[in-house]
C-alpha positions as CSV (number, residue, x, y, z in Angstrom):
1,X,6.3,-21.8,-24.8
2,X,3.0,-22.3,-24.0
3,X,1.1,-20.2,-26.2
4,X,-2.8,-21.0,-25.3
5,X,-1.9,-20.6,-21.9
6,X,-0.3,-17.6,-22.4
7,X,-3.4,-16.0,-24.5
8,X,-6.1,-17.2,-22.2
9,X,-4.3,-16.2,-19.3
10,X,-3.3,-12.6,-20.4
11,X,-7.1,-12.1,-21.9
12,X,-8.3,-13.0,-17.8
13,X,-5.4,-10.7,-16.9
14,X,-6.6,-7.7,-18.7
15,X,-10.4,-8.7,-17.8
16,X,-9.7,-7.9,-14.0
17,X,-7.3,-5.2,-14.8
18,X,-10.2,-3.3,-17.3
19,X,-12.7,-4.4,-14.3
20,X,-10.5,-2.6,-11.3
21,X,-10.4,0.3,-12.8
22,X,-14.4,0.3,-13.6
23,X,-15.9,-0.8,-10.5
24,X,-13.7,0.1,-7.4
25,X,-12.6,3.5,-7.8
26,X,-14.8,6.1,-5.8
27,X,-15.0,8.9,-7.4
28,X,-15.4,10.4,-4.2
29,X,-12.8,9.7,-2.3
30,X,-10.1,9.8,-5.2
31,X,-9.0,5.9,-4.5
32,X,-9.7,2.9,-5.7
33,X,-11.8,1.4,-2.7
34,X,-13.3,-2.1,-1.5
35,X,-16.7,-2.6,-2.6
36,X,-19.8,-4.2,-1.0
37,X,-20.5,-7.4,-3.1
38,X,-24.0,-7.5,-1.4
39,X,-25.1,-5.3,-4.2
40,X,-24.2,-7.8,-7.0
41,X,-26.9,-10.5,-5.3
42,X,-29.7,-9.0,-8.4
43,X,-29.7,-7.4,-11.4
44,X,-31.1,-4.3,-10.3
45,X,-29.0,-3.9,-7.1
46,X,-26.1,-3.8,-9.6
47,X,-27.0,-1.5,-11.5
48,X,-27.7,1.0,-8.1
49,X,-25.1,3.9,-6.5
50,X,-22.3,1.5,-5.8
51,X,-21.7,1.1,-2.1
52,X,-17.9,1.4,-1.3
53,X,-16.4,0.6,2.0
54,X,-15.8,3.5,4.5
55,X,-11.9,2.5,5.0
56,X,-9.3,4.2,3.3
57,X,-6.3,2.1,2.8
58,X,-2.6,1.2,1.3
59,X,-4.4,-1.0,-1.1
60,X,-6.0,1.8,-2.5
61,X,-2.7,2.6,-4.2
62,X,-2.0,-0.7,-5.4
63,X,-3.2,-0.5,-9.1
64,X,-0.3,1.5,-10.1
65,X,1.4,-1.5,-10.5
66,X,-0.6,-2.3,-13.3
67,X,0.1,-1.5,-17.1
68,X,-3.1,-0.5,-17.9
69,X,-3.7,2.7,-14.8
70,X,-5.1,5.5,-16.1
71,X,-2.2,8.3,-14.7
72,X,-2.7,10.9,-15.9
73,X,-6.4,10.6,-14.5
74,X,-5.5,9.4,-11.3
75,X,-2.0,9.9,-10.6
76,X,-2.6,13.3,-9.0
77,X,-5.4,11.9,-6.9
78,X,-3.4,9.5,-5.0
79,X,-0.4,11.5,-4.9
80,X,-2.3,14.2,-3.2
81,X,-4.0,11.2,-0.6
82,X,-0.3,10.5,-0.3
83,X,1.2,14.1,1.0
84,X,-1.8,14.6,2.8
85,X,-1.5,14.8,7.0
86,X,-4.8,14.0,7.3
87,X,-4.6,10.4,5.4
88,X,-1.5,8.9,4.4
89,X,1.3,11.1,5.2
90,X,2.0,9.8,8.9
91,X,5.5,10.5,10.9
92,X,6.7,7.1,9.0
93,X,4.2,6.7,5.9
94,X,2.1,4.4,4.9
95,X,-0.1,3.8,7.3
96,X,-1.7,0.6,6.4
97,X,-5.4,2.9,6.7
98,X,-5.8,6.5,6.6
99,X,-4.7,8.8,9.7
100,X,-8.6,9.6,9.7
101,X,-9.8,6.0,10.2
102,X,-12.2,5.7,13.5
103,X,-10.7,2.4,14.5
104,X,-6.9,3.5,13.5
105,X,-4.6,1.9,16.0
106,X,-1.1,-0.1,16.5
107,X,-2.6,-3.4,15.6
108,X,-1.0,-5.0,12.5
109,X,-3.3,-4.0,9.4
110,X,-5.7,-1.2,11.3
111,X,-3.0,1.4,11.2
112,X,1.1,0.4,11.2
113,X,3.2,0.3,8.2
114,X,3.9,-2.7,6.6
115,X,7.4,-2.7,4.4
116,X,5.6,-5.0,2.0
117,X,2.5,-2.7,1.0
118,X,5.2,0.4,1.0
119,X,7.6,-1.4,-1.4
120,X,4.5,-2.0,-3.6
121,X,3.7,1.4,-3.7
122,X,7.2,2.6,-4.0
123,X,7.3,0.3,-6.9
124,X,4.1,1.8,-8.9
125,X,5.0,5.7,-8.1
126,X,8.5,4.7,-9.5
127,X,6.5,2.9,-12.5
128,X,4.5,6.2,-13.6
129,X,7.2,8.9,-13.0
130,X,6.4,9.9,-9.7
131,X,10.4,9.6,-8.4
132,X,10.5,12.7,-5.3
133,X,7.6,10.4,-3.9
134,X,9.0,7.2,-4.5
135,X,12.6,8.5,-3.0
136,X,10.8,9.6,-0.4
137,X,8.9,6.6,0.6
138,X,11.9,4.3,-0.3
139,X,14.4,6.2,2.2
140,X,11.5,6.9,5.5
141,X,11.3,3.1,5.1
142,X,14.8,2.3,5.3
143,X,15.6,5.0,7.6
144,X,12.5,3.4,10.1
145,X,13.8,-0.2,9.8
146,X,17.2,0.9,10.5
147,X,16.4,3.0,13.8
148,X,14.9,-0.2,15.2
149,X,17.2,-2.5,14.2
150,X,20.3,-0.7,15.6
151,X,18.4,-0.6,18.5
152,X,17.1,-4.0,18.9
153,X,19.2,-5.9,16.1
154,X,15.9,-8.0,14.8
155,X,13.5,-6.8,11.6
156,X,9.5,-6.5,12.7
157,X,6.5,-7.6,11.2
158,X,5.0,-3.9,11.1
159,X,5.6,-0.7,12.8
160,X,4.2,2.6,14.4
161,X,3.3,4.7,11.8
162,X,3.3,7.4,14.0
163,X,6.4,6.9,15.1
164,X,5.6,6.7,18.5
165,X,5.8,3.4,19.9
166,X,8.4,0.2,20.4
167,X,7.4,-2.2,17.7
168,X,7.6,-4.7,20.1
169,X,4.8,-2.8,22.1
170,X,2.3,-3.0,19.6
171,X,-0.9,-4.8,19.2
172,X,-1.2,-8.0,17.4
173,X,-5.0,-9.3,16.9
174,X,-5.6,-7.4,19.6
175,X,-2.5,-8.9,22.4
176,X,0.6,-6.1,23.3
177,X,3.1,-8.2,21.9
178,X,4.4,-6.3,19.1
179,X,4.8,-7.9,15.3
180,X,7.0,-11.3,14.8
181,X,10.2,-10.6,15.2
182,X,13.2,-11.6,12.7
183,X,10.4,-11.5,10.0
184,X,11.5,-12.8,6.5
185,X,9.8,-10.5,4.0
186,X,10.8,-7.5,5.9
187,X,14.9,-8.7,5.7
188,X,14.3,-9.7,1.9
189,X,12.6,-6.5,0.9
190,X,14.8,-4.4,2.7
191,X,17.8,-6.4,0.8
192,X,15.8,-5.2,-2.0
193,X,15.2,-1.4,-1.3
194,X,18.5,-1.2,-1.0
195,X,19.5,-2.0,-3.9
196,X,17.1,0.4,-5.5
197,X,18.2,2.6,-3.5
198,X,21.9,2.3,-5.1
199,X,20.5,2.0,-8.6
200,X,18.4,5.4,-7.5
201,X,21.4,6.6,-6.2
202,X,23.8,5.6,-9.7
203,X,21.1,6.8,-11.9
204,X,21.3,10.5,-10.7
């Protein structure tokens, strides 16, 4: 019932929103990208080529979650970035950087899959229409998490988003010792694909 809150906090809300979609998406790459805050340091620098980071990664689809993305602008952009072999359609998508990314590898955000970042994105494809996609992300995710816990009876951290190696061989900051094991998002956001996976399911 607060009501100034509620104004002044929606009006910063829609600030950052308005300002996401202004300054970080490259128009070259298609995705909303990290951005060098070296270039706000003067006026003039500002006002220069923005520099974007080289990386491509999940949180480049993240602003579908907001009210305000432009998709029919964008939508087909990051769908595309999503089916292609090249960035983000690995063996078990979404790699937490592109498939193209020099330093891709097993260790925790430089290349796995995360089920936090994919429920995300499942949640802002579903948001804008984009069901096939979202089924599709929704089920690889499920179907990943299930393979390894049949097989080792504990959720991960993160896995190979190639497919290709024992989550419990994969880097971590650098040591072979695979993600934390019985990790507590991934069991409470797998309870909760799951159920959207039965209210997918029900809807059809």
């Amino acid at each position: 019932g607060n009501q100034s809150a509620s104004k002044t906090w929606s009006a910063i809300s829609s600030n950052m929103s308005s300002a996401m979609h202004e300054l970080l998406w490259d128009k070259g790459t298609k995705l909303y990208m990290d951005r060098h805050a070296e270039q706000y340091r003067n006026a003039n620098a500002a006002r220069s080529t923005p520099i974007f980071s080289t990386i491509k990664s999940v949180a480049s689809f993240l602003p579908m979650l907001l009210d305000d993305f432009p998709a029919a602008e964008r939508l087909p952009a990051m769908l595309e970035a999503l089916a292609s072999p090249t960035l983000f359609n690995s063996t078990i998508a979404i790699p937490s950087v592109s498939l193209d990314t020099s330093e891709f590898s097993t260790d925790m955000w430089r290349g796995p899959m995360w089920i936090n970042t994919n429920y995300f994105v499942y949640l802002g494809l579903r948001k804008y229409g984009a069901l096939e996609q979202a089924k599709s992300i929704l089920s690889a995710t499920l179907d990943c998490v299930e393979t390894w816990y049949l097989r080792t009876g504990v959720f991960f951290e993160f896995y190979d988003a190639k497919g290709q190696s024992d989550p419990r061989t994969l880097l971590r900051k650098g040591a072979r010792t695979g993600g934390v094991r019985d990790y507590h998002w991934t069991a409470a956001l797998v309870l909760k694909m799951l159920e959207e996976e039965k209210e997918i399911m029900e809807y059809q």
